[in-house]
N, C-alpha and C positions, 0 to 999 in steps of 0.2 A: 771305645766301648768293648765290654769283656766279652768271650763269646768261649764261655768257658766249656757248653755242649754244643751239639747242631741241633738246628730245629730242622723240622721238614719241611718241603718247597711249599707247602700250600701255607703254613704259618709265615714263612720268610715272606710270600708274593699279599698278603693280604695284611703283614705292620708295615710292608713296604708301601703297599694302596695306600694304607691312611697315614704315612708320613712321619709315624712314630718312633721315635729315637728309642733303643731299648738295647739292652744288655742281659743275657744267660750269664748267670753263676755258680755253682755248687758251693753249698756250705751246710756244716754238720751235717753232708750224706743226702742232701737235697735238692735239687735242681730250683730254682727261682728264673722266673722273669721278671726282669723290672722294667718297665716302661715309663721312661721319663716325661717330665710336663704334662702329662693326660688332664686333657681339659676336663672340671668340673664343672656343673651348670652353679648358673646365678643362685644366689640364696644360700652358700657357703662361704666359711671367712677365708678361703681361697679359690682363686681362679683354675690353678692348674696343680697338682700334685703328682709324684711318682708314685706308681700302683704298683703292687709288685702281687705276682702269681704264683704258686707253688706247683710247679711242673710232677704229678704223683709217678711213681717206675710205669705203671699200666698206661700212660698217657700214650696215643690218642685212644684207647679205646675205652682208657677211664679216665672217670671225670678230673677239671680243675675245682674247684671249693675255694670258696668265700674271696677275699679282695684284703690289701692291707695297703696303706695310703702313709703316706708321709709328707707334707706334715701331717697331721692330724688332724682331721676335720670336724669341726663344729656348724651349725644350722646357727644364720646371721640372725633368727626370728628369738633365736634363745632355747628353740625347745631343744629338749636331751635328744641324740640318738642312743638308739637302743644296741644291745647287744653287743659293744667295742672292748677289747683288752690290747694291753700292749704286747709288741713281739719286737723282739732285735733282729734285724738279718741285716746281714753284711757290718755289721759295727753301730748300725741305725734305730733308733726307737719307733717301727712303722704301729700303724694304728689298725688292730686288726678287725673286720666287719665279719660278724658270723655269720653269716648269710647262706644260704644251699639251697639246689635244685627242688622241685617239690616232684611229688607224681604228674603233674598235669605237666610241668615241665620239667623232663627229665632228660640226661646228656644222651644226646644221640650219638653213639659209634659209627664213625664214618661219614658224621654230619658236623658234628660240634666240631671246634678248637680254639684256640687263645682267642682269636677274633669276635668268636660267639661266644666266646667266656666275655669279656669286655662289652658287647652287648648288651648281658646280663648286669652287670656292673652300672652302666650306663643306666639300665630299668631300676636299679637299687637306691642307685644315687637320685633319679627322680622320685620316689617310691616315698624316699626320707620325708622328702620337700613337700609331698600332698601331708605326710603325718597318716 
């Protein structure tokens, strides 16, 4: 696995808790994380897909944004999700979900990181599923 920046200890001890295979990369000037096999829930035409994160320069005390998924996910009921375009990173066509924090829920500095960004991710992905 590529570990092309360092993350901080509280990011490393909390993909470590959940058992998450993942990789840091830079590309065009970017930082990414990707997080291999992240389960999806039931009611997608996949089980598990890689998520990948866009680590911004202000991180931790500015936010991550939105989620991109590979393969690309479709709702097994047929309905559309809303809001996807495609993005390449790393050579790959991910799928990306435009998704952002709202005012009621906003990145907490010194509270949030990748783990509570995938949280979020996690409420998205069921979010789809109610419609």
């Amino acid at each position: 696995m590529r570990r092309q920046f360092q993350l901080g200890e509280e990011d490393l001890e909390c993909l470590a808790a959940r058992g998450l295979a993942w990789e840091a990369i830079i590309e065009a000037n970017s930082k990414w994380i990707i997080v291999h096999e992240y389960p999806v829930p039931q009611g997608y035409n996949h089980r598990s897909a890689d998520v990948a994160l866009r680590i911004p320069p202000s991180y931790p005390d500015g936010d991550i944004d939105m989620v991109y998924f590979l393969p690309s996910l479709a709702l097994t009921n047929g309905r559309t999700i809303r809001a996807l375009t495609p993005l390449t990173i790393d050579g790959k066509e991910y799928q990306q979900w435009s998704r952002h924090r709202t005012a009621e829920n906003p990145w907490r500095a010194g509270l949030d990181n990748i783990c509570t960004h995938l949280l979020q991710v996690d409420s998205w992905l069921e979010r789809e599923l109610k419609g």
